[in-house]
N, C-alpha and C positions, 0 to 999 in steps of 0.2 A: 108122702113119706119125706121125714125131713133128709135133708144131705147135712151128715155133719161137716161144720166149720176147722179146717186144719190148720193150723200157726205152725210154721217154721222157726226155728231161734234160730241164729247167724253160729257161722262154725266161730269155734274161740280167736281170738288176736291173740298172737304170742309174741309179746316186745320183743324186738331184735339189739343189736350191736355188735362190738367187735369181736371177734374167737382169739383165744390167745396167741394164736400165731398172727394173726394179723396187729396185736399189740404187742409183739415184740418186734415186728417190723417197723413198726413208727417207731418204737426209743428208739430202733438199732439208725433209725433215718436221722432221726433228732441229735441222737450223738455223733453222729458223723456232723452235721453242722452245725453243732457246736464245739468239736474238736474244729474242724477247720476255720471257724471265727478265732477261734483262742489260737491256732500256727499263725492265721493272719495279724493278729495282736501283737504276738510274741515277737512275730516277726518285724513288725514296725516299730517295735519297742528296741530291739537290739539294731536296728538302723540306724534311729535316734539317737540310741547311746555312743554308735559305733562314729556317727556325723557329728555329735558333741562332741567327741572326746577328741576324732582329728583336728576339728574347728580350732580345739583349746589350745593343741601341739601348736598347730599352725601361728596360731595368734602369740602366744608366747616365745616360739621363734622369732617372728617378725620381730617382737618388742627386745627382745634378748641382745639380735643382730644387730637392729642399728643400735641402741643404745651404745653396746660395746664398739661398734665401727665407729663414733662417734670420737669419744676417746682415741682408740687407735689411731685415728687419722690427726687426731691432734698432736702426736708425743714429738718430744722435738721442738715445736713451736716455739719461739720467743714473742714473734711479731713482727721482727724485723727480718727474719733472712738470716743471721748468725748467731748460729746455735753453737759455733766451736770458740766464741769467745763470752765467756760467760762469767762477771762475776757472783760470787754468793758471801754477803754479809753473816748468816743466820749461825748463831754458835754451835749447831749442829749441823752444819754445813761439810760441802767437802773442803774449802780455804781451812777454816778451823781445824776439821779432819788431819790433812797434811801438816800443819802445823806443830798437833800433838800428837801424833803418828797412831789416832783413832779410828772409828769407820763414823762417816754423816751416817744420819738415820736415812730410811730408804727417800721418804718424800721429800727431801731436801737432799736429794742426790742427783741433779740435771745432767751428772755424766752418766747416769744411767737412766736417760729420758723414758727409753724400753726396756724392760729385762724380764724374761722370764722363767719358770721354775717347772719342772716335772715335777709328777706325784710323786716321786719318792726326795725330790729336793726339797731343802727348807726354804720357806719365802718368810724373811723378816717382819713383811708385813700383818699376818697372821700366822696363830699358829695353828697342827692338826690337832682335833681334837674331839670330844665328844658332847661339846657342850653349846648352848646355842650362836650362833656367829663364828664358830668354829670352823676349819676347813676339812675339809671331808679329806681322809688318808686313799692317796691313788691318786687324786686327780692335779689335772696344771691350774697355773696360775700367771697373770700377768700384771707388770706394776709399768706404769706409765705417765709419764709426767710432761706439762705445755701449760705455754700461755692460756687460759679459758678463753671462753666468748664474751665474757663481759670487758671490757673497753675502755678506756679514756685517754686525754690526753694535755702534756703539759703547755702550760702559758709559758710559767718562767723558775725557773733553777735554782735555790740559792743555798749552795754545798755551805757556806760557812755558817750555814745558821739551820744545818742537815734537814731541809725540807724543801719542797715544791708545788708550786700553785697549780692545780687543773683547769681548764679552760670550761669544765662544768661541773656543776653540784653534782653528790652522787646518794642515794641510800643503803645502798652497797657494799661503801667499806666503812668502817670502823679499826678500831686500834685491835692491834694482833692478827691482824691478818698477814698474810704473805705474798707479796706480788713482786710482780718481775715488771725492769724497765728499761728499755731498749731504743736504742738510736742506730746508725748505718755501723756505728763504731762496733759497740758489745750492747751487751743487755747485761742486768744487775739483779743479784735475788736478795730482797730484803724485807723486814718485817715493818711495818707500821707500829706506831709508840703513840701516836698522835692525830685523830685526822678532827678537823674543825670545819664540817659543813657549810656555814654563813663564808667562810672566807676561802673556802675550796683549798686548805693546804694539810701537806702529807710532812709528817713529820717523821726522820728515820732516824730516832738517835740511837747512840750507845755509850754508856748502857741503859737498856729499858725496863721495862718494871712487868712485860710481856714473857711469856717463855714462848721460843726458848731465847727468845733476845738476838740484838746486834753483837758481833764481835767489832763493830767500826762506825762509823758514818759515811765514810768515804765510799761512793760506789761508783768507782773506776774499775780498771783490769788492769792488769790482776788483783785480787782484792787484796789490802794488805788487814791483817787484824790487829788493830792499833786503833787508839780513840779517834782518830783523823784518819786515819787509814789513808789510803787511796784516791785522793779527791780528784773528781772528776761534775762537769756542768754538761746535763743534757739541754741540748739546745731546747727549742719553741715545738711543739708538738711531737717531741717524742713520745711513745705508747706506752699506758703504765696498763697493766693487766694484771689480774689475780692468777697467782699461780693454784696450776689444777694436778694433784697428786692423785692418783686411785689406784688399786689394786684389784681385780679382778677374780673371783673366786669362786666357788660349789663350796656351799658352807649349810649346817646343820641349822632346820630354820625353829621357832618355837612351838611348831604343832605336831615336831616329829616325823617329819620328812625333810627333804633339801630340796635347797633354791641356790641360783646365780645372786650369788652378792659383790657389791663394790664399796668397798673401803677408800674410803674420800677423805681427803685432808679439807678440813671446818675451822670456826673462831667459834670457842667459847670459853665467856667469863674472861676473854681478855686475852688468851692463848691459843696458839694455835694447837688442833690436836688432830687423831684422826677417829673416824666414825664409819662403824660398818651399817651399811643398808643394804637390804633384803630388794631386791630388784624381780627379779623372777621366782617364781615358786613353782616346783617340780622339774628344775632340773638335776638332774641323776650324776651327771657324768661332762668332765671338760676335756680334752686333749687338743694343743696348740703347737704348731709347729712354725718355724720362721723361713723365710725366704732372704739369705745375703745377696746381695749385689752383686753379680759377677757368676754368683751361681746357677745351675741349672734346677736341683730339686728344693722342696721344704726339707729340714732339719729338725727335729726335735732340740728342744733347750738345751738340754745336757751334753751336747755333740756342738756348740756353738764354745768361740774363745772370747775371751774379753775385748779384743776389737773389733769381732765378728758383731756384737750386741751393734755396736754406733753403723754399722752398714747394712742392718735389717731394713727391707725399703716392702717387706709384705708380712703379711699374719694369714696363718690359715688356721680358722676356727671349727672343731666337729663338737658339738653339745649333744647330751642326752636329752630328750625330754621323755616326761613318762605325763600319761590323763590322770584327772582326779575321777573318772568315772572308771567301774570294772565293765572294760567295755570288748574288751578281749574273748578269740572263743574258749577260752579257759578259765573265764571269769576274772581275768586278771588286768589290769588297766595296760593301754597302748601304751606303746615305748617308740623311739625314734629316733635316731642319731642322724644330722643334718651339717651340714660344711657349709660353711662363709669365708670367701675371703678377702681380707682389708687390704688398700695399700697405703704407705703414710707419704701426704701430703708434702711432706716436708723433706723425702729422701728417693724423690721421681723427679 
């Protein structure tokens, strides 16, 4: 008898995978890190911004402070030590001035080497306004005037023939410029009419074909305004220097925000003129107060007299700065208000 043959077939496979509770646990895992990569992100991103943007404050203080300490520490300056005898040739001078019982324009005013203005005062040298190089309404301002850093000095003298030979070439100056020249005596403020490189000589006539021109030749003390004027011979190495006029300011820049600018007295076309430059960008806000001699606190401009200005021996500077990034928890760029303070060189 046969046994029959029996064949088993295998029980079914039934593919397995995830149940949906178990795939919502992985997004719900997945999104948690991936939110936590994006806080880390977010978070190194506004660090970034937050490190940029002080870095900027930082850097443009730095460049803001000394520039202007630079200046400030100059005003005053002749070169020589005697700043209270001073003549001034220049027809917009103060000699001139008293003469026709005018006002000298500000940068051709050595008796007001320092002077400065609250926001709500008018500074001559700019006006407030809403237009680009304008100064921003509110804020101070400071005008200041010295011998510069550029340098030379005389061989030989010769008033009757109103010029003088330098002991070196220069590329420096040219006709219209304005420089100051000083011996132990006084120092002299006058314009250039003439200068001839090959032979190193400065020519001061008057009258000159320059604005705003000489009222004289003569540059002795007191200046007198006559074609001879005042004649006076500085000896062999006395210092001729370009005189350095600026005014200091928070003025409207062309991209529609403010900057610290400086209004410098320049030669162009033969004349002297003045020209505002864009120095710093972004700052907001200036407030300056002074320090007299003899005093114990700072003063604000407008609380100082007229012979308070010649006894100012410090400056104390607080500038706004604001970031070009929005790096603020408000989305707003960083702000700063910062103090420097100058003292001048010439009144310690």
């Amino acid at each position: 008898m046969k046994t029959p043959i029996r064949t088993s077939s295998p029980a079914p496979c039934w593919q397995r995978g995830f149940s949906l509770i178990e795939l919502m646990i992985a997004m719900v895992l997945g999104l948690l890190v991936i939110g936590a990569a994006t806080a880390v992100f977010l978070s190194n991103s506004q660090s970034y911004r937050s490190n940029s943007a002080l870095s900027q404050i930082q850097e443009n203080s730095r460049i803001a402070f000394e520039l202007m300490a630079r200046d400030i520490r100059q005003a005053g300056l002749t070169g020589c030590g005697n700043a209270a005898r001073i003549g001034n040739t220049l027809n917009n001078g103060t000699a001139k001035a008293a003469e026709s019982g005018g006002t000298a324009d500000w940068w051709a005013d050595f008796d007001n080497a320092l002077h400065g203005y609250d926001g709500d005062q008018t500074d001559p040298a700019v006006a407030v306004g809403s237009g680009s190089a304008d100064r921003v309404d509110g804020t101070d301002s400071v005008q200041l005037i010295g011998a510069s850093n550029t340098g030379w000095s005389i061989a030989t003298d010769t008033p009757a023939d109103y010029k003088f030979t330098l002991n070196e070439s220069s590329a420096d100056l040219e006709a219209g410029d304005i420089v100051i020249v000083c011996d132990p005596d006084h120092a002299a403020i006058t314009q250039i009419s003439a200068y001839t490189a090959s032979s190193q000589t400065v020519e001061h006539n008057s009258p000159n074909a320059q604005a705003p021109g000489n009222c004289s030749q003569g540059l002795g003390f007191p200046t007198q305004c006559t074609a001879t004027g005042n004649s006076y011979q500085f000896a062999a190495n006395s210092q001729v220097s370009k005189l350095q006029s600026v005014d200091w300011y928070v003025g409207n820049n062309p991209v529609g925000t403010t900057s610290l600018y400086r209004m410098a007295l320049t030669t162009s076309g033969g004349d002297a003129t003045t020209v505002a430059q864009e120095m710093v960008r972004e700052v907001t806000g200036m407030q300056i107060q002074y320090h007299v001699n003899g005093q114990t606190a700072f003063a604000d401009a407008s609380t100082l007299s007229t012979s308070d200005w010649a006894a100012v021996d410090a400056v104390r500077l607080s500038l706004k700065f604001s970031s070009t990034e929005q790096a603020g928890t408000d989305a707003a760029p960083l702000s700063r208000q910062l103090q420097y303070t100058v003292t001048l060189r010439n009144r310690i």
